[in-house]
N, C-alpha and C positions, 0 to 999 in steps of 0.2 A: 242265266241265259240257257235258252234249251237249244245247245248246238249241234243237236242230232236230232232235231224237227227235221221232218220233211218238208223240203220248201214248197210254195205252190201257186204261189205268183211272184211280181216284183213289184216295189213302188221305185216311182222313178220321179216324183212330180217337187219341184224348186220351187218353194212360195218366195214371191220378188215382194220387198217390204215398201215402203214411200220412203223417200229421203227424209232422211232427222233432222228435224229443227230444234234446237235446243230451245228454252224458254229464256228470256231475259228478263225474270223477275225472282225466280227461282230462290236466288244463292247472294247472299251481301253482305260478306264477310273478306276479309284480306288473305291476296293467295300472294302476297309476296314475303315467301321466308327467307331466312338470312341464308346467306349464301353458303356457310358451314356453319355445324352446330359448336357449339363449346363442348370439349369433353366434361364433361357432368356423371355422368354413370359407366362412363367407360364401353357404352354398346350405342354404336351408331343409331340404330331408330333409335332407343329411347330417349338419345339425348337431342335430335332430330324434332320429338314429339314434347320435349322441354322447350325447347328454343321456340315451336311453333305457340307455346303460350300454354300447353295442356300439362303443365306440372304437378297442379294440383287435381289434375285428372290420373295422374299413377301412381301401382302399386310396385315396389320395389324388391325384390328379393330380402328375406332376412327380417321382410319388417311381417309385426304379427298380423295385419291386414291382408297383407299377399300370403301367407300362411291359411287363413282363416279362409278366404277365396278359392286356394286350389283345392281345401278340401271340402269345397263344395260341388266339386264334380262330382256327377251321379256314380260313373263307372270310376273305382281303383284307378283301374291302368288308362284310364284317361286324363290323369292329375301330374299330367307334365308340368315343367318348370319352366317355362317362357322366362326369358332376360327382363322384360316388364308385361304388366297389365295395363292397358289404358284407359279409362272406364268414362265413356263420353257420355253427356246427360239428354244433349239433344243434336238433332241431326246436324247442325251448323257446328258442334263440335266434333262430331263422327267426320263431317266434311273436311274439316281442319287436319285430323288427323291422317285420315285418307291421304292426303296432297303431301302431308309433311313425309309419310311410310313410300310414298309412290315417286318422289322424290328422289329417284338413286344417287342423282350425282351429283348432289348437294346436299349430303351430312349422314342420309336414311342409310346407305348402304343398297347392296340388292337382297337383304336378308329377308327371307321368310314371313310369313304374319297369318294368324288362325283368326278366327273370327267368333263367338260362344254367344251364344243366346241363352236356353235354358241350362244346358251344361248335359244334356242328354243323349245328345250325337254318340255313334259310333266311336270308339277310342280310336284317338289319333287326328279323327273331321274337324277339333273344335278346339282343340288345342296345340301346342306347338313348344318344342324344347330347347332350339336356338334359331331365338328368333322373338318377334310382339304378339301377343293375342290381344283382337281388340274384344273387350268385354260388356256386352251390352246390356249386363244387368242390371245397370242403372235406369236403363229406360224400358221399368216395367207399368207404367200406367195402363189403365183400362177405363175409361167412362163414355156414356149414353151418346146422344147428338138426338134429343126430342125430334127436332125438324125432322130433322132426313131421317130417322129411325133407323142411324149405322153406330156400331159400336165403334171408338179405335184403339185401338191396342198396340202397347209397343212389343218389338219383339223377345225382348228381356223377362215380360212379364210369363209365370206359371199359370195354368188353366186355375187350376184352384182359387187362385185369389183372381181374375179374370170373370168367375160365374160370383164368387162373393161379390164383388163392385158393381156387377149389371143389377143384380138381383136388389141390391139395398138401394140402388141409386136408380133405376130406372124400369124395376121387376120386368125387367128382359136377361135373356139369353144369347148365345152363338151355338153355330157346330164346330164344338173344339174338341179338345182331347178327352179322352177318356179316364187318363194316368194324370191327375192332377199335379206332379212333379212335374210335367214335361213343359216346355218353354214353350210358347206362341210362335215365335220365327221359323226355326228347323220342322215346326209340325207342317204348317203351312205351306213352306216351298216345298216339302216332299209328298205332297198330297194333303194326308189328313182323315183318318177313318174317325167318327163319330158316331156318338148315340142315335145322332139326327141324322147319319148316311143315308138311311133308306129314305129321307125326304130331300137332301142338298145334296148327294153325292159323297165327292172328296168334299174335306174341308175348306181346299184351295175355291172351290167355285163359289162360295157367298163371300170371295173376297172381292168388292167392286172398285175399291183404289189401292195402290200401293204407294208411299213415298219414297223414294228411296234416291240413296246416294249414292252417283257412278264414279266408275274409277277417275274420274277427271276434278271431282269435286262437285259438279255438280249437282240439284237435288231437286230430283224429277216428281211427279204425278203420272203412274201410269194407271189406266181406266179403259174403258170404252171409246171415250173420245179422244182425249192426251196420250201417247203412244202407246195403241194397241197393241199392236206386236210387240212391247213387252210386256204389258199386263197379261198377255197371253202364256209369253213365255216363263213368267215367274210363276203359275198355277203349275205347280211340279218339275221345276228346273229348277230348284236348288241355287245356291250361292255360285254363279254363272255371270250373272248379269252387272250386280251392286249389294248395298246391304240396304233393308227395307228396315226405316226406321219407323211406319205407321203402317197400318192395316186396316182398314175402312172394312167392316164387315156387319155385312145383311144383320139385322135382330130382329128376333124372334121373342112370342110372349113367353115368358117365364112361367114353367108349368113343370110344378114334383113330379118328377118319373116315378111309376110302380116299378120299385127295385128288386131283385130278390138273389140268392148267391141257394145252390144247394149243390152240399159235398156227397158225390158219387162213389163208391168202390171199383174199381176197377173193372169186377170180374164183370159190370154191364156194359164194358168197352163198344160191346154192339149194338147194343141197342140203344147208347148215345151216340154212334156213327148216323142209324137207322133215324132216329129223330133228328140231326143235323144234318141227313140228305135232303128228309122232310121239308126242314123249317126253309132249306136254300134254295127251294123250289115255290115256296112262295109269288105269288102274286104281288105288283106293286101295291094294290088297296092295303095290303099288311102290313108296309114300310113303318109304322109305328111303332112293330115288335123287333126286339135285340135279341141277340141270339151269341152268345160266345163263351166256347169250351176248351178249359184248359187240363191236360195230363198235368199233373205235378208230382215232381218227387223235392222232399224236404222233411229231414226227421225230425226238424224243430213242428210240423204241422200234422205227423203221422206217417208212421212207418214203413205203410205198403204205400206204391202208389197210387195217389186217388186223384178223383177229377172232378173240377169245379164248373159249373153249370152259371154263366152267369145268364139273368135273362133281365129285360126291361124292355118297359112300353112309355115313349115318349110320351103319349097324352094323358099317362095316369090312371089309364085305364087298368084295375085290378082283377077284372072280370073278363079280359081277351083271352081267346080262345086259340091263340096261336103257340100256347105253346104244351096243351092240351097230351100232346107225347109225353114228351120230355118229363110232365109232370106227373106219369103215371109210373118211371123207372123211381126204386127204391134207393132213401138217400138215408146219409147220417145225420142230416143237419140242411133246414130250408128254409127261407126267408121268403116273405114278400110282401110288400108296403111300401109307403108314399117316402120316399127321400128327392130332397133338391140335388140339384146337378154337383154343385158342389162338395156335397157331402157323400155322394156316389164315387165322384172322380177322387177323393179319398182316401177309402175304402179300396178304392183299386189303384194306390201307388207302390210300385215294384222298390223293396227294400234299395237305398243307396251303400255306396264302398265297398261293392263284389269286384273283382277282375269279371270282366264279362265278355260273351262271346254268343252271336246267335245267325241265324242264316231263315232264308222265305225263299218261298218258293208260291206261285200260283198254279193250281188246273183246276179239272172243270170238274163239276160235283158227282164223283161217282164212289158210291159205297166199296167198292175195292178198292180204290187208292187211299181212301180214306182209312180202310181196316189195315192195308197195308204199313199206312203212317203208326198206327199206334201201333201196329207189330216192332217195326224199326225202333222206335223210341222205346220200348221196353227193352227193346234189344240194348240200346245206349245205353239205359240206366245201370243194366246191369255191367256191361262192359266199362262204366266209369266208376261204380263202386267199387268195385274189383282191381280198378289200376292206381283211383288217386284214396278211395274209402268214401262211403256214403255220405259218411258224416261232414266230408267236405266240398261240398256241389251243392245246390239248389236249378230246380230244370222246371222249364215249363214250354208243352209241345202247345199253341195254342191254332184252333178252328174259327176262323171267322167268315161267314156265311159271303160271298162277293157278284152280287145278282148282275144280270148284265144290263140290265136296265142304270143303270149306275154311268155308263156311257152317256144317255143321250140325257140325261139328268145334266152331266157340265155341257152338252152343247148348248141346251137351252139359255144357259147361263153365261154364256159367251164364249165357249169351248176353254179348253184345256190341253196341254202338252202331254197327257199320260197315254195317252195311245188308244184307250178302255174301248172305243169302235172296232177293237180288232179280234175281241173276247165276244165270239158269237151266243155261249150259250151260259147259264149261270157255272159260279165256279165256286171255291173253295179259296182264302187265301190263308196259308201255314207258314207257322214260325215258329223256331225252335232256340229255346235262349237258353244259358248256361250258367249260373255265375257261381265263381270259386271262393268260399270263405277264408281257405287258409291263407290267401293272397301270395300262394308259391306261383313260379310264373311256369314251373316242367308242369305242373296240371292246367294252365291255363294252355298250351301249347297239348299237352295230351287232351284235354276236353275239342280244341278247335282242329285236331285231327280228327276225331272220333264223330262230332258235329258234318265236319265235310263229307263224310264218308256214308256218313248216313242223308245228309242230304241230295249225294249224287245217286245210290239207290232209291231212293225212294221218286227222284229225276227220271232216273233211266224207264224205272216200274211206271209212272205216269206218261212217258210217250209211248210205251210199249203198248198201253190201255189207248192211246190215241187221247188221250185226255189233260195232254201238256199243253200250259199256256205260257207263251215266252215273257207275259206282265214280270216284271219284280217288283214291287212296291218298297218305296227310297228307303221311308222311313226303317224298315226291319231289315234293309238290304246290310248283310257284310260287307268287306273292304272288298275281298275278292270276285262280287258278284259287280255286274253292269247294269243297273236299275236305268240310267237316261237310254242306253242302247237298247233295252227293251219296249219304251216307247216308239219304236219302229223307225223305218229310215226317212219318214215322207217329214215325223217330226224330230228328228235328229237335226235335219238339213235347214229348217226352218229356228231353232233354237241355236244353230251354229250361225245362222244370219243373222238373228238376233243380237248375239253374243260379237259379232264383228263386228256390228255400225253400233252399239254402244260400248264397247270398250274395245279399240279397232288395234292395241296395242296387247291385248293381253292380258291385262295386268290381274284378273282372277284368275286366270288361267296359269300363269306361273310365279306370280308371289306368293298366291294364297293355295297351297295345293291340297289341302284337306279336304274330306269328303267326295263324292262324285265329279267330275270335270268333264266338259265335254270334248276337253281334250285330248283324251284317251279314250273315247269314245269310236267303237268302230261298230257301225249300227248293221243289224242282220238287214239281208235282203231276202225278206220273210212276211207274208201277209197268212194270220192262221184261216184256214178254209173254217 
């Protein structure tokens, strides 16, 4: 949050929503659990989520399944030890358990409960150490719907195997992730940058239904038609509302990107800024080309550091001329050819089992903030070599091009929660990731000092150029940063009304406290000129 913006207007405006009607066909399944559970595992929910009938739905501590499961969290220090896993297959069992965990005072306890999708989240959002995580990696499905030409997807499922399934089953596409590790759910409700931004936006706007299960048990359709204001609100509000156990998503023809990766040496540090002012000044006609540059340092890849150039054109076009700069700075090593989605998203999955730490920030495209940024970041490298040793970090500062036209892109599509009408002119969106190999936790605490410090410089240097945007984008947002409060306050107010008349007691807001809440939410009174 850029809390030394100069304010320059107020929003003051209350959207009033229609009274909820629940659906009465929705859910038809039994919500009468036993009145206490039998002690069985010795921890209230889980024996709470036994008695409800889901036994052979969890994993147990001690046994090699729940062993084998924690350590499939992406990030180290996200492989907490939850009391159980509960692993529902489909939404009427995600419902059951819902009721059985929300349940205080009949066997659940008021204990805790995380929620995990692809296991990717920020450490700490996704999982939980006393207490339940419900784990929805069982319902990773992905297939066509010929008719309606919508994809659905659960949210357990990885993008990777996501573009495998459309492409052999229906030679269709989505706009999904880029990092083929990342889970469909967590992408989703925090936006969603893709290959195909420059033609859908965030990833959240070609989602046209959600289903999802409310804290009541219930198990809604939200759309255009069936309650808007929250299909509205889950296009970037996060785990606020319910958990979305389907995702109805636009498809798109199946078409190999022209892919290409070229490693840069450093010392062209500017005149990859110079071509990344360039390419972000773009015209919409050019939303086919990708554009995304990462600093890295890792001596498993090369000693100094150097900088990866990824670039790609959605329609396979090998002969665009868009990236015409870029392709005249001298490289080590350059690729460019016809790869499927799938096999790009690949190619770009961020090694799992570091301790991890990273921070974003957004402003508006201007070649000094930008030269600034890889000043800083050199700066870190060398200050973190120096305190934990080179050999123990992998770092990547990364540039992704963020047009403002990218706004009116989710209006047309039903609007969005992300605020992006408030971002007047193109911008820059930056992130800065860390992960620690020796998996000591004083370098993971020394890298996330060293990370903060350099991200509030390079903060302070971006209002100072007038070229601060208060956006955070969820997904890259740290624990410490406010990504829903940065959607401003016209939609703060609007996703906190949301958040009351479907769950009018709380219950994500203070059972499930991982990741963003809009409970803690104190939104600027801030419109950017």
């Amino acid at each position: 949050m850029l809390g030394a913006t100069e304010r320059c207007g107020v929003l003051a405006t209350l959207l009033l929503l229609p009274p909820l009607v629940w659906p009465t066909s929705t859910i038809n399944i039994t919500q009468n659990l036993t009145e206490s559970a039998s002690e069985i595992t010795g921890f209230p929910p889980c024996d709470a989520l036994i008695s409800a009938g889901l036994g052979n739905r969890i994993l147990l501590a001690a046994t090699d399944a729940y062993e084998s499961r924690i350590q499939s969290w992406w990030s180290a220090n996200g492989r907490l030890r939850p009391w159980c896993l509960v692993q529902p297959h489909t939404a009427q069992e995600l419902s059951v358990a819902v009721m059985a965990l929300s349940d205080s005072g009949r066997g659940a306890g008021d204990w805790q409960i995380a929620v995990r999708g692809g296991g990717h989240s920020l450490p700490g959002a996704n999982n939980i150490a006393n207490g339940v995580t419900i784990d929805l990696g069982m319902m990773n499905h992905s297939h066509y719907d010929h008719d309606r030409q919508l994809a659905r997807v659960g949210p357990g499922a990885a993008w990777k195997d996501v573009y495998y399934n459309l492409l052999r089953h229906g030679n269709v596409t989505v706009s999904g992730g880029r990092d083929g590790g990342v889970g469909v759910g967590g992408f989703l409700l925090g936006g969603g940058m893709s290959y195909h931004s420059g033609r859908s936006g965030l990833g959240c706007n070609e989602v046209v239904n959600f289903e999802v299960v409310l804290a009541n048990g219930s198990i809604v359709d939200a759309n255009s038609n069936e309650n808007p204001a929250l299909w509205k609100a889950l296009k970037g509000g996060g785990l606020n509302f319910g958990i979305v156990t389907n995702f109805d998503i636009r498809a798109i023809p199946a078409v190999d990107l022209a892919y290409g990766q070229s490693i840069i040496t450093s010392n062209h540090s500017d005149e990859i800024v110079d071509a990344v002012v360039e390419f972000t000044n773009h015209p919409e006609e050019l939303a086919d080309d990708v554009l995304i540059i990462l600093y890295i340092h890792d001596l498993e890849i090369r000693e100094d550091m150097t900088i990866l150039a990824i670039r790609a054109n959605t329609q396979g076009d090998l002969n665009t001329t868009g990236f015409d700069r870029i392709n005249k700075i001298p490289s080590l090593m350059s690729s460019w050819e016809h790869s499927s989605l799938a096999d790009a998203a690949i190619m770009s999955q961020l090694p799992a089992g570091l301790k991890n730490t990273w921070k974003t920030l957004t402003f508006l495209n201007s070649a000094r903030v930008l030269r600034h940024a890889a000043s800083l970041y050199s700066q870190l490298v060398s200050s973190l070599s120096a305190m934990i040793g080179a050999e123990n970090f992998t770092s990547h500062m990364v540039l992704q091009p963020f047009p403002s036209y990218y706004a009116s892109i989710g209006e047309r599509k039903g609007g969005n929660v992300l605020g992006l009408e408030r971002i007047s002119s193109n911008a820059v969106l930056w992130v800065t990731y860390i992960g620690i190999k020796n998996g000591d936790d004083a370098s993971v605490g020394i890298a996330q000092a060293e990370l903060s410090a350099m991200t509030s410089k390079l903060e302070g240097f971006a209002i100072g150029e007038e070229t601060g945007v208060e956006y955070v984008y969820l997904n890259y947002a740290d624990a410490s940063q406010d990504p829903l409060g940065s959607y401003g306050p016209e939609n703060v107010a609007f996703m906190k009304d949301v958040a009351r008349q479907y769950d009018p007691n709380g219950f994500w807001q203070q059972r499930v406290p991982g990741g963003f809440k809009l409970s803690r939410v104190t939104a600027q009174e801030l419109v950017l000129c």
